[in-house]
C-alpha positions in Angstrom: -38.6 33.8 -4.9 -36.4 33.9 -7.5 -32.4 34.2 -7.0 -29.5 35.3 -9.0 -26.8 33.2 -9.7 -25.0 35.6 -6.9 -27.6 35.0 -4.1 -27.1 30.9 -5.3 -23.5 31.3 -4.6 -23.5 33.3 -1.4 -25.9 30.4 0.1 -23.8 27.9 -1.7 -21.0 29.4 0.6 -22.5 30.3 3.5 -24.0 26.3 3.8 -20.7 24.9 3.3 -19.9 27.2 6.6 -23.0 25.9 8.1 -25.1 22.7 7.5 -25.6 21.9 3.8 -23.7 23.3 0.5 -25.4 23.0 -2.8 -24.3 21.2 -6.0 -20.9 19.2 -6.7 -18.0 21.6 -5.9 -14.0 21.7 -6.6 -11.1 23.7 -5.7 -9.9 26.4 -7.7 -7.1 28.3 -5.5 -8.3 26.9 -2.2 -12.3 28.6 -3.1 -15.1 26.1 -3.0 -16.5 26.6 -7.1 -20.4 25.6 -7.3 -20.8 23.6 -10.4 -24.4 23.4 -10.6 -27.1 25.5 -8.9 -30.1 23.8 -8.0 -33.7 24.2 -9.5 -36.2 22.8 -7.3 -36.6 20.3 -3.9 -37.7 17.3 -5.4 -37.8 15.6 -2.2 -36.7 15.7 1.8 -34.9 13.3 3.7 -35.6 12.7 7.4 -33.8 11.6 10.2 -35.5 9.5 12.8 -33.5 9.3 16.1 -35.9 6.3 17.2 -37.3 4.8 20.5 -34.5 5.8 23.0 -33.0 2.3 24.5 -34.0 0.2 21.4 -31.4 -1.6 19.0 -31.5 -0.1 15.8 -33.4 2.5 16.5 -32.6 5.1 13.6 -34.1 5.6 10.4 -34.3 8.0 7.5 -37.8 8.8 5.9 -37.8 9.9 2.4 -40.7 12.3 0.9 -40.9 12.6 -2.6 -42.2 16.3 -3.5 -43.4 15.4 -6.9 -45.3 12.6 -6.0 -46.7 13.2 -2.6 -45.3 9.7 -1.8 -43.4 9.0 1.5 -41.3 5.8 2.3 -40.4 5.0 5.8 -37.4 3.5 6.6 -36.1 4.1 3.1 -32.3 3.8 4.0 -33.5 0.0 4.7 -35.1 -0.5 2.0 -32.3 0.7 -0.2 -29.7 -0.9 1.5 -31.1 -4.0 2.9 -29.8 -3.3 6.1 -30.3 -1.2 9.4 -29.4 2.5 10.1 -27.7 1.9 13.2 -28.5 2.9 16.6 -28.7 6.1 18.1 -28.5 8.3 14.8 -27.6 11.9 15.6 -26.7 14.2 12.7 -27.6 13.9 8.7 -26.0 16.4 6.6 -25.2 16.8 3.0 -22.4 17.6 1.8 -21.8 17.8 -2.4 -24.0 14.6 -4.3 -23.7 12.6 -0.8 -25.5 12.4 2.2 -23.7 12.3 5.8 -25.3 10.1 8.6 -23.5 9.9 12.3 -24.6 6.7 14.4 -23.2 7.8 17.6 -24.2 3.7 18.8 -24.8 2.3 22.0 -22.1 1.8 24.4 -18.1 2.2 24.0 -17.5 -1.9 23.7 -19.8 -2.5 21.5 -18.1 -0.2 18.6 -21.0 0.3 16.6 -20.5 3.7 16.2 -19.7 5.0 12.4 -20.6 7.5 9.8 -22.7 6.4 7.3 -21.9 8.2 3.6 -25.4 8.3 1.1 -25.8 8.9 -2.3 -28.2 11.4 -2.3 -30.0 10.9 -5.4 -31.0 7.1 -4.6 -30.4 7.2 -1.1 -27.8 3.8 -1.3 -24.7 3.3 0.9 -21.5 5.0 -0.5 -19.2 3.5 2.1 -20.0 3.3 6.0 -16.6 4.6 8.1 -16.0 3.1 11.3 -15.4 5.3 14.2 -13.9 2.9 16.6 -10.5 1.4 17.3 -9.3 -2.1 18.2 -10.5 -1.2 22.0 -13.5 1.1 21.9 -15.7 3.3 20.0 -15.8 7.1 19.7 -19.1 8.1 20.1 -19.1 10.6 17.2 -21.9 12.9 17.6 -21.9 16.1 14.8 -20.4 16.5 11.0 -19.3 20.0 9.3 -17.6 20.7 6.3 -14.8 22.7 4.7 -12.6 22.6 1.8 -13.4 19.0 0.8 -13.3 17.2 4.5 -15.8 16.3 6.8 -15.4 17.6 10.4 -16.8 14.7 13.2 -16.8 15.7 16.5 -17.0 13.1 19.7 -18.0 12.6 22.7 -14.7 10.9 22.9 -12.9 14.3 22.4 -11.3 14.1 19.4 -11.9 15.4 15.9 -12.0 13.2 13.3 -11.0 14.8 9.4 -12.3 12.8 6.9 -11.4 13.3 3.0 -14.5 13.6 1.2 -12.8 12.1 -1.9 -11.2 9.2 -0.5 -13.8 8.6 2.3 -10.9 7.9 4.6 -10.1 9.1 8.0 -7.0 11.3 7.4 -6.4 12.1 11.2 -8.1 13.0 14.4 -7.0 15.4 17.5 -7.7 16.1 20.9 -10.0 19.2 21.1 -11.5 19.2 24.6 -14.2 16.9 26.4 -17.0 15.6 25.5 -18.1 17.1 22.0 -21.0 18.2 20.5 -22.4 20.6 18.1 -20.4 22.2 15.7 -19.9 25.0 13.1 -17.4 26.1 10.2 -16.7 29.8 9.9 -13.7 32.1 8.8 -11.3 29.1 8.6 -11.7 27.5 12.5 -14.0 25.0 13.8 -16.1 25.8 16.7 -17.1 22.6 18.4 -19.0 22.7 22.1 -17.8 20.8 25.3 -20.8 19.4 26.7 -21.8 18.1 29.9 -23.3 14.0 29.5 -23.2 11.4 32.2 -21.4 8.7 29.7 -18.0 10.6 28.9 -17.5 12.9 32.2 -15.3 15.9 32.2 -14.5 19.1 33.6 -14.5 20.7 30.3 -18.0 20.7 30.1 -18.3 24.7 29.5 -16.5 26.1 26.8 -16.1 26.1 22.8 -12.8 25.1 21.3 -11.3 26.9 18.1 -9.7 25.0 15.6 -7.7 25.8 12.8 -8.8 24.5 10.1 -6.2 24.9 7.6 -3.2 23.2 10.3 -5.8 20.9 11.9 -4.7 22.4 15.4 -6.4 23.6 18.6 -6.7 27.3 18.9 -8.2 28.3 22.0 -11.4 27.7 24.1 -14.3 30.2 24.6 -15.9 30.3 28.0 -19.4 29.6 27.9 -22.1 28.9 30.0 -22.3 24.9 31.2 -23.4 22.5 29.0 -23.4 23.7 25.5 -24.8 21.7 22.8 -26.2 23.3 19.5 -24.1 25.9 17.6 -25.5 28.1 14.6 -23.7 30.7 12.5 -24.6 33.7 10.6 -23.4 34.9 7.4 -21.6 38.1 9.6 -19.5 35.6 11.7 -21.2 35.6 14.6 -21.9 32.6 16.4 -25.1 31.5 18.3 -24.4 28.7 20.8 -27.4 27.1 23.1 -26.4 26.2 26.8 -28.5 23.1 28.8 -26.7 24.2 32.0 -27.5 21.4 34.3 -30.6 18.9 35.7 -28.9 18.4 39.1 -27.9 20.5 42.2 -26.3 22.8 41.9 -28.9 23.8 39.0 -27.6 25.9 36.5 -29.9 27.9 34.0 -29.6 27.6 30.3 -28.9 29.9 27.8 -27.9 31.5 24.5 -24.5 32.4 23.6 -23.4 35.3 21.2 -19.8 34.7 20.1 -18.1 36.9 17.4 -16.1 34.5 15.5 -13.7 37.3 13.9 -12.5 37.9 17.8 -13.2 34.1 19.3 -14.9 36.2 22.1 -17.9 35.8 24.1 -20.0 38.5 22.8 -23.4 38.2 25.1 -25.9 35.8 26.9 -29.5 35.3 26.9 -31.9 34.5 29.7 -33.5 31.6 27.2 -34.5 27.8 27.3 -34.5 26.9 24.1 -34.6 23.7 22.2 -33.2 24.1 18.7 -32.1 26.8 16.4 -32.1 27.6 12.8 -30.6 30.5 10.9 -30.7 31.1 7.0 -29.4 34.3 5.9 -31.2 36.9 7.9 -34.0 34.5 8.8 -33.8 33.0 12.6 -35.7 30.9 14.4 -35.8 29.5 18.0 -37.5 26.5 19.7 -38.5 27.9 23.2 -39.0 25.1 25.7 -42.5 25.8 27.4 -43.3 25.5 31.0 -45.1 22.5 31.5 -48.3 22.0 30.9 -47.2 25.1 28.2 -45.9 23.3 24.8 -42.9 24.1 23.3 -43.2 27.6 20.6 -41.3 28.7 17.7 -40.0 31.9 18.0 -38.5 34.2 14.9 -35.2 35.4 16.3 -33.4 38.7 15.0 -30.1 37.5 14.5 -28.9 41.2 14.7 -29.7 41.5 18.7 -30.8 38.3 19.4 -33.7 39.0 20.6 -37.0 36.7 20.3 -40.2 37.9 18.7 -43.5 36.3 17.4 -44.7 33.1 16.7 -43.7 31.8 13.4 -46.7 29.7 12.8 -49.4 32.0 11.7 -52.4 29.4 10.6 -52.8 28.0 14.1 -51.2 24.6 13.0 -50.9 22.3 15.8 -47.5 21.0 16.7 -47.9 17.7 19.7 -44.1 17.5 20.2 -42.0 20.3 18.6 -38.7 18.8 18.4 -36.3 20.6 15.6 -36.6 22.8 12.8 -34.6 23.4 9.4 -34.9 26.0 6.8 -34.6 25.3 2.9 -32.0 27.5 2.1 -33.2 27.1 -2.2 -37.1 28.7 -1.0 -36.7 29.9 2.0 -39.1 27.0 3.7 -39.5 26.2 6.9 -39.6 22.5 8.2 -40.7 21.5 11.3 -40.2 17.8 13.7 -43.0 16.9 15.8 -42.2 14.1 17.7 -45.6 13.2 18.3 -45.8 12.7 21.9 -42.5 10.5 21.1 -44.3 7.6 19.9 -43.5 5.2 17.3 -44.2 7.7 14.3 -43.0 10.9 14.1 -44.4 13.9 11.8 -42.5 16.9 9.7 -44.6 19.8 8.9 -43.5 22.3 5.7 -44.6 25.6 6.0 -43.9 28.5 3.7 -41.3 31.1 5.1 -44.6 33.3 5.8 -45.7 30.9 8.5 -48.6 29.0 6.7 -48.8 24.7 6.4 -47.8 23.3 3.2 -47.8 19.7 3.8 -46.4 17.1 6.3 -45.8 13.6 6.3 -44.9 10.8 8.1 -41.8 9.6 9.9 -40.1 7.3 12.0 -39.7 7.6 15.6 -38.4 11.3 17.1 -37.8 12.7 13.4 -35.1 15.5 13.4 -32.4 16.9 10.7 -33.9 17.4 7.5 -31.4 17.1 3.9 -33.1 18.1 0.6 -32.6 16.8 -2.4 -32.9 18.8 -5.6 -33.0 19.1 -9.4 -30.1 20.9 -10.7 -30.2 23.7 -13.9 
């Protein structure tokens, strides 16, 4: 499909709201200014959470386009040394790549945010998120005006200056944080509900202001909120786990309006993931066992589910995550392969159909892209 340089800059904008954001940028006035606009994916970059319980466990797979080529545990072989442990969130932000290694236990401080070139996949700078006495536990990284947003589990969010690669100051939000998103100005970051960093605010979004760095509000939600994803209107999609334990509490999905930081509706669903690209949504619907998992289109409009979005009967083992290419409009999917050793992502046009897959480390998740630039 091909897109004016309008359409590049609306998704240019609307990624640096959400997940990814095209091309180099710089400030003109306070507005994000695309310098480039890219041409074609040239490859895809994989996060592999890994085994649960191992030591350096996390890995990124790289798959060049062009050659058909994959290379596991490319950050190692790049760097010469391990991802880290417990990887939970790759995004890219500008020429660089943003990796957070939540680690394995508070003492042990080995939790940090690995910075990528994203063109050779090398080590810009690796920022600890830890203090004399403990780690932070950093868990999910947005964007905005030049500064990377890190929520914790901790509670804090962390600001880092994408220039400097410094952390420029952190603030106490709420409990133990999650997911995350970037729209009109204000971060929206979920309290969530994990054995390791207990807390009563375990069901609600705080609001931050993004241009004073201070807390807002929170938004009541249902319990145990964890994934956030935006639309281009402002309206914010937040899935609930609600809880394992007596007294059980159902899951959900969340419609917030982020022009009114109010709770807009809820949805009856169980779902695993969620991706949104322009008007294109999809769902991960948790099956009931022995039922697998489905990916479901979602009409971002009423939030309603609809068909399958696989249409060639492709067979998905363990469907784990899914991430849209905002450049073509593809659609790539995480199969955790029965949560083996080797995971598998699956690229299928935005009409449903395979494309190819490859080969991945162990419980692949967030995808990055890397492209060639006009």
């Amino acid at each position: 499909m091909n897109k004016t340089i309008t359409n590049f800059i609306k998704i240019g904008l609307a990624l640096l709201v959400g997940m990814t954001f095209f091309g180099a940028c710089t400030k003109d006035r306070g507005i994000m200014v695309l310098e480039r606009l890219p041409k074609e994916t040239i490859g895809v970059y994989t996060l592999g959470e890994g085994a649960f319980g191992a030591a350096n466990n996390s890995t990124i797979t790289y798959y060049d386009i062009t050659t058909s080529t994959t290379t596991k545990d490319f950050f190692k072989k790049q760097n010469g040394i391990d991802l880290g442990t417990n990887a939970n969130d790759l995004k890219q932000y500008g020429s660089k790549m943003y990796c957070v290694v939540t680690g394995t236990t508070v003492a042990a401080k080995d939790s940090y945010v690995e910075v990528i070139n994203i063109s050779t996949g090398k080590s810009v700078k690796r920022i600890p998120f830890y203090n004399a006495s403990k780690g932070f536990f950093p868990r999910h990284v947005g964007f905005y005006k030049g500064k990377a947003y890190v929520s914790s589990y901790d509670g804090f969010i962390s600001k880092i200056d994408t220039a400097t690669l410094n952390i420029e100051a952190r603030i106490a939000v709420g409990g133990a944080l999650d997911g995350l998103a970037v729209v009109n100005n204000k971060l929206y970051v979920a309290n969530s509900l994990t054995p390791s960093f207990p807390s009563t605010n375990n069901a609600s979004i705080s609001v931050v202001d993004l241009n004073s760095f201070t807390k807002l509000k929170e938004i009541a939600v249902n319990t145990n909120p964890t994934t956030l994803a935006t639309t281009t209107s402002g309206e914010i999609y937040t899935i609930t786990n609600g809880t394992y334990t007596p007294p059980f509490i159902a899951p959900s999905l969340e419609r917030i309006n982020a022009n009114t930081d109010t709770k807009t509706q809820t949805y009856n669903y169980s779902l695993g993931g969620i991706a949104i690209n322009g008007a294109q949504g999809l769902v991960i619907v948790f099956g009931n066992y022995p039922s697998p998992n489905s990916l479901k289109m979602l009409n971002i409009s009423t939030g309603a589910t609809g068909a399958d979005f696989i249409t060639d009967n492709t067979a998905i083992a363990s469907l784990y995550a899914v991430t849209i290419n905002p450049l073509n409009e593809d659609v790539f999917v995480a199969d955790a392969n029965n949560y083996g050793p080797e995971g598998k992502v699956i690229a299928f046009s935005s009409t449903g159909k395979k494309k190819f897959e490859f080969f991945t480390g162990a419980i692949p998740q967030t995808v990055v892209f890397n492209y060639s630039y006009k």
